[in-house]
DSSP file (Angstrom, degrees, kcal/mol; ACC not computed):
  #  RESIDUE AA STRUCTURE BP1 BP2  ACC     N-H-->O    O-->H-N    N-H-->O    O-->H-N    TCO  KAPPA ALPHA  PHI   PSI    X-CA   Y-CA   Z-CA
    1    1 A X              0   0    0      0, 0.0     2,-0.3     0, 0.0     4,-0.0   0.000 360.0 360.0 360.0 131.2   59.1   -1.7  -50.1
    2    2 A X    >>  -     0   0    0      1,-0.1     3,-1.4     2,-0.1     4,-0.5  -0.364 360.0-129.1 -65.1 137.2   56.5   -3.8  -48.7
    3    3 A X  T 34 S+     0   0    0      1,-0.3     5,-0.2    -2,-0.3    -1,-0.1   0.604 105.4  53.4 -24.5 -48.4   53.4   -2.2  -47.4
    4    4 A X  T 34 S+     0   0    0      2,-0.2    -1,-0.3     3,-0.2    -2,-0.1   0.221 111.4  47.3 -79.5 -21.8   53.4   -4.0  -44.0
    5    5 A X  T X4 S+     0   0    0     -3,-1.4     2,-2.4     2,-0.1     3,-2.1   0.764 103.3  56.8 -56.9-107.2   56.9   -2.9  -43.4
    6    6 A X  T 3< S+     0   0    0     -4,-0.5    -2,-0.2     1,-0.3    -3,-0.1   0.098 111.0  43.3   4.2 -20.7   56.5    0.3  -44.1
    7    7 A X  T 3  S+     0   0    0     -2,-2.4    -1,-0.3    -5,-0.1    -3,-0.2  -0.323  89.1 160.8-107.7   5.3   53.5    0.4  -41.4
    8    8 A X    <   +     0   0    0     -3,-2.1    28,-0.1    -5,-0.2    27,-0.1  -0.207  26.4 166.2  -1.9 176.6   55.8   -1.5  -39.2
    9    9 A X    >   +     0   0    0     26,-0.2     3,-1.3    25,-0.1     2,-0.4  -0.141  23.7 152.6-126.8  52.4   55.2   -1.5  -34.9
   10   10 A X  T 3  S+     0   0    0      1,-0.2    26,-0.2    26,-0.1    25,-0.1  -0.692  73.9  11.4 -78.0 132.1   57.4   -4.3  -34.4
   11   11 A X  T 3  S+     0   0    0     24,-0.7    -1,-0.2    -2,-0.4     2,-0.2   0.188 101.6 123.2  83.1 -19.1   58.7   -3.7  -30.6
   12   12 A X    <   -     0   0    0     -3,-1.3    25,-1.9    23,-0.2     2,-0.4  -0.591  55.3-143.1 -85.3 153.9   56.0   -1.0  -30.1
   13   13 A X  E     -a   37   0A   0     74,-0.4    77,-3.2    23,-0.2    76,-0.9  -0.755  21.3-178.5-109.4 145.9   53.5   -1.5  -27.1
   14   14 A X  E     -ab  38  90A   0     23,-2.6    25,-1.7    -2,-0.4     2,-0.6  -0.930  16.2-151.9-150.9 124.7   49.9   -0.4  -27.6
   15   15 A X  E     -ab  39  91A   0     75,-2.0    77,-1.6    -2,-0.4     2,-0.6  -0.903   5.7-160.8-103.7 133.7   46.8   -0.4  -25.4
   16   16 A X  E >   -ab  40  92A   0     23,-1.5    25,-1.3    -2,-0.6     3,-0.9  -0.903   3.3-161.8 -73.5  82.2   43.6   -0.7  -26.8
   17   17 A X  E 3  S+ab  41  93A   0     75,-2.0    77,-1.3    -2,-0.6    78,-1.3  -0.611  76.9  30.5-112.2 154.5   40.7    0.5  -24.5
   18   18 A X  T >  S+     0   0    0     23,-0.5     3,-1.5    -2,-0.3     6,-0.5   0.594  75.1 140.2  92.8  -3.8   37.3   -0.8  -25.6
   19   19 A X  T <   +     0   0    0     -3,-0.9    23,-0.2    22,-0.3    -2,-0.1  -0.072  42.5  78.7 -86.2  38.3   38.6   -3.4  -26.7
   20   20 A X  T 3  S+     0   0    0     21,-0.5    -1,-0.3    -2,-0.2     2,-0.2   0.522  90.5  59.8 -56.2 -53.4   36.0   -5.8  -25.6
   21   21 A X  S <> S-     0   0    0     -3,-1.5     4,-1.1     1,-0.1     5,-0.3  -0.473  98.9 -97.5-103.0-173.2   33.6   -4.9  -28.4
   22   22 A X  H  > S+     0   0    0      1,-0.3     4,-0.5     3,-0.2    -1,-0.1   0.555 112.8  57.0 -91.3   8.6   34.4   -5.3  -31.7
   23   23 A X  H  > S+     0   0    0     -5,-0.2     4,-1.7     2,-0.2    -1,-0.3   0.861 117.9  38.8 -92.7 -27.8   35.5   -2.4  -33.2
   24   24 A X  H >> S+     0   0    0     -6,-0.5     3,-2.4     1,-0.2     4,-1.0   0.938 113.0  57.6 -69.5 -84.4   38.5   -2.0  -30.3
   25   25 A X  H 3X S+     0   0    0     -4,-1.1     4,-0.9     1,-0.2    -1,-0.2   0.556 112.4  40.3 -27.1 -26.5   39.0   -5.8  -30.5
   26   26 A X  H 3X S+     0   0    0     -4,-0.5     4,-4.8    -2,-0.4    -1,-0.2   0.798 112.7  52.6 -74.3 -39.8   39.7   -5.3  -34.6
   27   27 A X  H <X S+     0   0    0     -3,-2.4     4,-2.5    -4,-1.7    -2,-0.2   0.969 113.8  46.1 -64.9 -42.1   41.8   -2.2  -34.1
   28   28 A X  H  X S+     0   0    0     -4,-1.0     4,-2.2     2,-0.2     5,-0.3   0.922 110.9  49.3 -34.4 -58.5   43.8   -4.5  -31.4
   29   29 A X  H  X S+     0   0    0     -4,-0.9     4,-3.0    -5,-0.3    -1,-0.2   0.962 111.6  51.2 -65.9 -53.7   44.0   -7.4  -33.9
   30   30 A X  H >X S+     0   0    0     -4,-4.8     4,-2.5     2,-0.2     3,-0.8   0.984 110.9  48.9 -31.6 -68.5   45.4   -4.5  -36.8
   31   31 A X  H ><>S+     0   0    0     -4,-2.5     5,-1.4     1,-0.3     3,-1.0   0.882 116.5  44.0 -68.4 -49.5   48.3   -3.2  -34.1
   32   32 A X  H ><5S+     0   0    0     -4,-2.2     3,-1.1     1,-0.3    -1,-0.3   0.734 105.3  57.6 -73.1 -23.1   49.2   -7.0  -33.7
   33   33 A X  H <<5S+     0   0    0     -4,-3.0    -1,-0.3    -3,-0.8    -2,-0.2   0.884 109.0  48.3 -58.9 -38.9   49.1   -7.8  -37.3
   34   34 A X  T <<5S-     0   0    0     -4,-2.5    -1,-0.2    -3,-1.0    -2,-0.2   0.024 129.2 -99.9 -95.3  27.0   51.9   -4.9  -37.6
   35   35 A X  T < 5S+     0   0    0     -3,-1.1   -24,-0.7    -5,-0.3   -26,-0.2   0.790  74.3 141.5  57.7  35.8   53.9   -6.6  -34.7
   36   36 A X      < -     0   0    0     -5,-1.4    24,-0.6   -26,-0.2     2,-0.4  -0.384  53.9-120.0 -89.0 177.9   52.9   -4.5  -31.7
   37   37 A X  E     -ac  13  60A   0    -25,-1.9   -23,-2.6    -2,-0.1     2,-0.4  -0.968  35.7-148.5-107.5 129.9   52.3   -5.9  -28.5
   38   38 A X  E     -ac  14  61A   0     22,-2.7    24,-2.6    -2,-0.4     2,-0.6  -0.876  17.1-153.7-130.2 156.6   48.8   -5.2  -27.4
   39   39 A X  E     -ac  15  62A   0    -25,-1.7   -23,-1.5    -2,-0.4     2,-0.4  -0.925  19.2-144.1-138.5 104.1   47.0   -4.6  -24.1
   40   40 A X  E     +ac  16  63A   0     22,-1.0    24,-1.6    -2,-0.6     2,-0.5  -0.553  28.1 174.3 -56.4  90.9   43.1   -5.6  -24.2
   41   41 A X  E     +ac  17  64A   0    -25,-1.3   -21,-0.5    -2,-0.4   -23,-0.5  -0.771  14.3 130.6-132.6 122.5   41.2   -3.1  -21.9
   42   42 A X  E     - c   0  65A   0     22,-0.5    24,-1.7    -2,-0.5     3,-0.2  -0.942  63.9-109.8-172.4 163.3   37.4   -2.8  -21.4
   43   43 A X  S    S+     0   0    0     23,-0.3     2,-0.7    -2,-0.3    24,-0.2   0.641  95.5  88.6 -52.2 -37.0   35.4   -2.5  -18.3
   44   44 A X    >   -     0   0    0     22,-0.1     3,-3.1     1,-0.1     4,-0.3  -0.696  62.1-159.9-105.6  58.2   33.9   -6.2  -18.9
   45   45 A X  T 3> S+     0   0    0     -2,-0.7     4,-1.1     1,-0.2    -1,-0.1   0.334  89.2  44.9  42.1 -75.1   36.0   -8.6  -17.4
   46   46 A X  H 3> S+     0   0    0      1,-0.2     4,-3.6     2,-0.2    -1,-0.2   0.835 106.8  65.3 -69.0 -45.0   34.8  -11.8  -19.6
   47   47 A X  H <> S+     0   0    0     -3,-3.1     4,-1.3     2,-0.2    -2,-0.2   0.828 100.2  48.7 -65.7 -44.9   35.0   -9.5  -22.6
   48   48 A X  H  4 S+     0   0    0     -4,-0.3     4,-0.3     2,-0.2    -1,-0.2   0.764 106.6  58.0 -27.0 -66.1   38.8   -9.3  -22.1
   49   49 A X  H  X S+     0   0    0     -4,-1.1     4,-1.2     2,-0.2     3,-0.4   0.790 109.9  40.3 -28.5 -63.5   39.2  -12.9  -21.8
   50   50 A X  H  X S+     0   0    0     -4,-3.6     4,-0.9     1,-0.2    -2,-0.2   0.789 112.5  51.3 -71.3 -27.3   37.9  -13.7  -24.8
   51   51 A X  H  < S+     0   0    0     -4,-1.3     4,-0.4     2,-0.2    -1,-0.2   0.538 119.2  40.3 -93.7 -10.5   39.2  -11.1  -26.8
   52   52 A X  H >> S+     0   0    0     -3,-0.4     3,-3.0    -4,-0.3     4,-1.9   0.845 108.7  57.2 -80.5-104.8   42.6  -12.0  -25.4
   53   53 A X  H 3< S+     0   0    0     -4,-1.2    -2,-0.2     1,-0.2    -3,-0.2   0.740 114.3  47.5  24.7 -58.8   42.0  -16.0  -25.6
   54   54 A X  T 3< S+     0   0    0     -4,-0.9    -1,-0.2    -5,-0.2     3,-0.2   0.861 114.2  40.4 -71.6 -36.0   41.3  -15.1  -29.6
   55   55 A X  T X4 S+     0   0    0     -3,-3.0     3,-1.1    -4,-0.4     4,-0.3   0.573  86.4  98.5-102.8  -1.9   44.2  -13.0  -30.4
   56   56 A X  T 3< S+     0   0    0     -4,-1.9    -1,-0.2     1,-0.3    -3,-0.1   0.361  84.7  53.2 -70.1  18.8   47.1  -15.0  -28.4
   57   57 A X  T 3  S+     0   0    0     -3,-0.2    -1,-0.3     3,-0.1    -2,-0.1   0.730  96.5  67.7 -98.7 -22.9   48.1  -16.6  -31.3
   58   58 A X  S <  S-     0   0    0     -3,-1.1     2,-0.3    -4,-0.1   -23,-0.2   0.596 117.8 -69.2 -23.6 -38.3   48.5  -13.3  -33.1
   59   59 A X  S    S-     0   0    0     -4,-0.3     2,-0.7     2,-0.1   -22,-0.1  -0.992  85.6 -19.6 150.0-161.0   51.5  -12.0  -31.1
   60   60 A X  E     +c   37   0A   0    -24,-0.6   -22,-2.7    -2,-0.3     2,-0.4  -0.660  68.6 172.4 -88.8 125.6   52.1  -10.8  -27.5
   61   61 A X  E     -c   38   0A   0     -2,-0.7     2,-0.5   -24,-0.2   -22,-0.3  -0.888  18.1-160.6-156.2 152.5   48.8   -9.6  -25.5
   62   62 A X  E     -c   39   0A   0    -24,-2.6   -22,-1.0    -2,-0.4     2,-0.1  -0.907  18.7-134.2-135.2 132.7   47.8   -8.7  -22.6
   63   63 A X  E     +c   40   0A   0     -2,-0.5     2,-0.3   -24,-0.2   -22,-0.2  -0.452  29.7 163.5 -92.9 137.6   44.5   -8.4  -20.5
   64   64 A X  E     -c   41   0A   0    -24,-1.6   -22,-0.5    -2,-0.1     2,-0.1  -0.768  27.9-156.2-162.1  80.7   44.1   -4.5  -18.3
   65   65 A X  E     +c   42   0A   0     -2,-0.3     2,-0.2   -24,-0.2   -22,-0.2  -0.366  22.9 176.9 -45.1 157.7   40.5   -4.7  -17.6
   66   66 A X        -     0   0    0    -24,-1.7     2,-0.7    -2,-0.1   -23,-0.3  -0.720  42.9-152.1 169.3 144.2   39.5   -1.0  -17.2
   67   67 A X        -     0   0    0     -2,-0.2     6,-0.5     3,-0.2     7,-0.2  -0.924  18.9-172.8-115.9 100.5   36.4    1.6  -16.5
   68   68 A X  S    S+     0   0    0     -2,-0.7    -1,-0.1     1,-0.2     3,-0.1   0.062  83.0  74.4 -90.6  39.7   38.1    4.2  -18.2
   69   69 A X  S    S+     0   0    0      1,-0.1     2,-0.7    40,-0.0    -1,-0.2   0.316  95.1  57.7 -94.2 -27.5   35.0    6.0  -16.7
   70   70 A X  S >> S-     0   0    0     -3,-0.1     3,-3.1     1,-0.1     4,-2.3  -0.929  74.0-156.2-124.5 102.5   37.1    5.6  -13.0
   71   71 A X  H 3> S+     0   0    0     -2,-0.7     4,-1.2     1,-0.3     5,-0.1   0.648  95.2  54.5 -64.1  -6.9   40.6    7.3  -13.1
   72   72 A X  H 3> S+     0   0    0      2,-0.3     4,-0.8     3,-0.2    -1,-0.3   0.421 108.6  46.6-100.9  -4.9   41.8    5.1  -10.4
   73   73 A X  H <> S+     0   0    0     -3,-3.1     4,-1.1    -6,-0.5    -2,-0.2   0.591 110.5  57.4-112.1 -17.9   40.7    2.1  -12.4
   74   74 A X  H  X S+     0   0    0     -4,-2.3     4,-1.7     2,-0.2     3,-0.3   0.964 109.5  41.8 -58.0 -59.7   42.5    3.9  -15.2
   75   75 A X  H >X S+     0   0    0     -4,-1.2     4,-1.8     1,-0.3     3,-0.6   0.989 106.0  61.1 -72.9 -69.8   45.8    4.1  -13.4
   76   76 A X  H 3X S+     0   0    0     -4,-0.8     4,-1.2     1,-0.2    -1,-0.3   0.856 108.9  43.8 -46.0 -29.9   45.6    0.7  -12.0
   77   77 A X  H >X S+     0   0    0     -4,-1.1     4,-2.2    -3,-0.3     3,-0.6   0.985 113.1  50.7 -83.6 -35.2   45.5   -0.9  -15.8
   78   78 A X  H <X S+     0   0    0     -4,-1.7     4,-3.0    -3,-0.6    10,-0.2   0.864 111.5  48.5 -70.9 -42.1   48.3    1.4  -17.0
   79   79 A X  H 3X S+     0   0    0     -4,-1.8     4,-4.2     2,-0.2    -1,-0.3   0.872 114.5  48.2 -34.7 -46.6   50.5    0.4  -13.8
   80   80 A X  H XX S+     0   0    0     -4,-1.2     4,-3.7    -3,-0.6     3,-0.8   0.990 111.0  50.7 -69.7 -62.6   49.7   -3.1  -14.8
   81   81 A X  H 3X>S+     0   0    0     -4,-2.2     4,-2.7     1,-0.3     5,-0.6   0.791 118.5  37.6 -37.2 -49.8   50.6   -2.6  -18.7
   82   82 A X  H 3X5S+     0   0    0     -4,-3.0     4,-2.4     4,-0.2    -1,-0.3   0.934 109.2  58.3 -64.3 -35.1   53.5   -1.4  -18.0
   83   83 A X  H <<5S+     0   0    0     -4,-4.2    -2,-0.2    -3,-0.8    -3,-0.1   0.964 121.2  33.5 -30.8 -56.3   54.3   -3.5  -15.3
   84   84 A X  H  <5S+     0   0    0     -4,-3.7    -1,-0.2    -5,-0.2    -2,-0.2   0.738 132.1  23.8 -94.3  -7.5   53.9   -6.2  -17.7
   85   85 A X  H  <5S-     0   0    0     -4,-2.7    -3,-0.2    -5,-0.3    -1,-0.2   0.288  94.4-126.4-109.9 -10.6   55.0   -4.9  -20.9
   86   86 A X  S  <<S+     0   0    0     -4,-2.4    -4,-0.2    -5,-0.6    -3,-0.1   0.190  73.2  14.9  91.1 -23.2   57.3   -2.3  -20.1
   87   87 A X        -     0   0    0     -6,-0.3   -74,-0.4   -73,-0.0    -5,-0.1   0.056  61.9-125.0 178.3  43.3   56.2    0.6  -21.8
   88   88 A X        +     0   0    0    -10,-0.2   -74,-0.2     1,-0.2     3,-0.1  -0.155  29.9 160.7 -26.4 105.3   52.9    2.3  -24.0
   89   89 A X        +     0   0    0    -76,-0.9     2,-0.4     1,-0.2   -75,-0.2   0.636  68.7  48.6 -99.3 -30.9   53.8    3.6  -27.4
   90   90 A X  E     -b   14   0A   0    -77,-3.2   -75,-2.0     2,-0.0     2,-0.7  -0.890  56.8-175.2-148.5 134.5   50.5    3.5  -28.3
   91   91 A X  E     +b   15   0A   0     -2,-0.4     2,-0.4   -77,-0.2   -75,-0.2  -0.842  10.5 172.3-112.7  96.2   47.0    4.8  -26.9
   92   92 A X  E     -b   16   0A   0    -77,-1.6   -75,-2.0    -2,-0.7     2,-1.3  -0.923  12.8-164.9 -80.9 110.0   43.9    3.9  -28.8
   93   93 A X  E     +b   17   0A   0     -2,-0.4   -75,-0.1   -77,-0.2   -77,-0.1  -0.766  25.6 155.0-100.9 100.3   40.5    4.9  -26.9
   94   94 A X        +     0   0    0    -77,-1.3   -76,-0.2    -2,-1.3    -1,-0.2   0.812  44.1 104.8 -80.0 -26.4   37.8    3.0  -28.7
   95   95 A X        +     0   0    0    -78,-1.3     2,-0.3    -3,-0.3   -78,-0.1   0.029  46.6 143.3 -43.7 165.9   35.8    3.1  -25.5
   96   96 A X        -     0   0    0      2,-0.0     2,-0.2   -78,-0.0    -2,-0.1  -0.955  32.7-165.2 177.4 171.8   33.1    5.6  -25.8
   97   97 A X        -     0   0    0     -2,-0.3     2,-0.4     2,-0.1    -2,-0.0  -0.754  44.3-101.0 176.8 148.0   29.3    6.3  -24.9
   98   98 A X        +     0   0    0     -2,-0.2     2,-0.4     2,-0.0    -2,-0.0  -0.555  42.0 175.6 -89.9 155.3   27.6    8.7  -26.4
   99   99 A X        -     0   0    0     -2,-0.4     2,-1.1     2,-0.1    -2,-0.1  -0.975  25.9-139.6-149.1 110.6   27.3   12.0  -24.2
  100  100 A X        +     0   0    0     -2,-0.4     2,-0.2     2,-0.0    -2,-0.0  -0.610  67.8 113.3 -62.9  63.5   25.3   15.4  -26.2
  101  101 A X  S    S-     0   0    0     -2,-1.1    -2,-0.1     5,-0.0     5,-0.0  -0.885  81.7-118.2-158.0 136.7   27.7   17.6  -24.8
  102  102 A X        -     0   0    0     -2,-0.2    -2,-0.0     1,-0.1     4,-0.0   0.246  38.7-131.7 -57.7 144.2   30.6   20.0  -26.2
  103  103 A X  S >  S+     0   0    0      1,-0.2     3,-3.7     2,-0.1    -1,-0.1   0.989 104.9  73.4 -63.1 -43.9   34.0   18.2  -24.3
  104  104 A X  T 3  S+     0   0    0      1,-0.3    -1,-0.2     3,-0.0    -2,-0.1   0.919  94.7  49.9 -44.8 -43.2   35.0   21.5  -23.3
  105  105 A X  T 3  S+     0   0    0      2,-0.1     2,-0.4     0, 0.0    -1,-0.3   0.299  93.3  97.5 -63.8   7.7   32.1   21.3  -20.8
  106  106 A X    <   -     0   0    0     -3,-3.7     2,-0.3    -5,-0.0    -4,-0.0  -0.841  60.0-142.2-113.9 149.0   33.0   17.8  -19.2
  107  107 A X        -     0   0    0     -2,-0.4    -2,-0.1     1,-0.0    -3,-0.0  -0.932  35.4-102.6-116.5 129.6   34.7   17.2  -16.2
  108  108 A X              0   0    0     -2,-0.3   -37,-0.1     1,-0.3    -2,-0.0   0.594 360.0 360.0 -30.7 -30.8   37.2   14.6  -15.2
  109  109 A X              0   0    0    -39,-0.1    -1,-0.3   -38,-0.0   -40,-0.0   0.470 360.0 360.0 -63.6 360.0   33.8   12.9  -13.2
């Protein structure tokens, strides 16, 4: 069996968040290489664009700025993805900042 079958996500939907910089923007490029549809998410507008702009020849994808830092700005891209893709099969958070503190101790703020 080939490899790339065998990792299949042809039909699956996947959002990316962080994917503005380049380690989300690779993991994106991966999930479209296996024939997902992906949805480009980062805080940074511009950053979206371009990373969108790069991979549309790739397969289907779709720009959901979002500060997953702001749950309301969170919810508004997930409305949109689905809106516009139908569905999320798969949630990558590549966003990040680094925070020296245990998770249990963090609060939706």
């Amino acid at each position: 069996m080939d490899a790339l079958r065998q990792f299949s996500l042809e039909g699956k939907v996947a959002l990316v968040t962080g994917s503005g910089g380049s380690i989300g923007a690779t993991i994106a490029e991966g999930y479209l290489s296996a024939g997902a549809a992906v949805a480009i998410s980062d805080r940074d507008r511009a950053k979206v664009d371009e990373v969108v702009a790069r991979l549309s020849d790739k397969g289907t994808v779709f720009g959901a700025p979002c500060d997953v830092t702001d749950a309301d700005s969170v919810e508004a891209a997930v409305e949109n993805v689905v809106g516009e893709l139908g569905r999320i099969d798969i949630l990558c958070t590549a966003a990040g900042l680094a925070l020296r503190t245990p998770a249990i101790e963090l609060s939706a703020e």
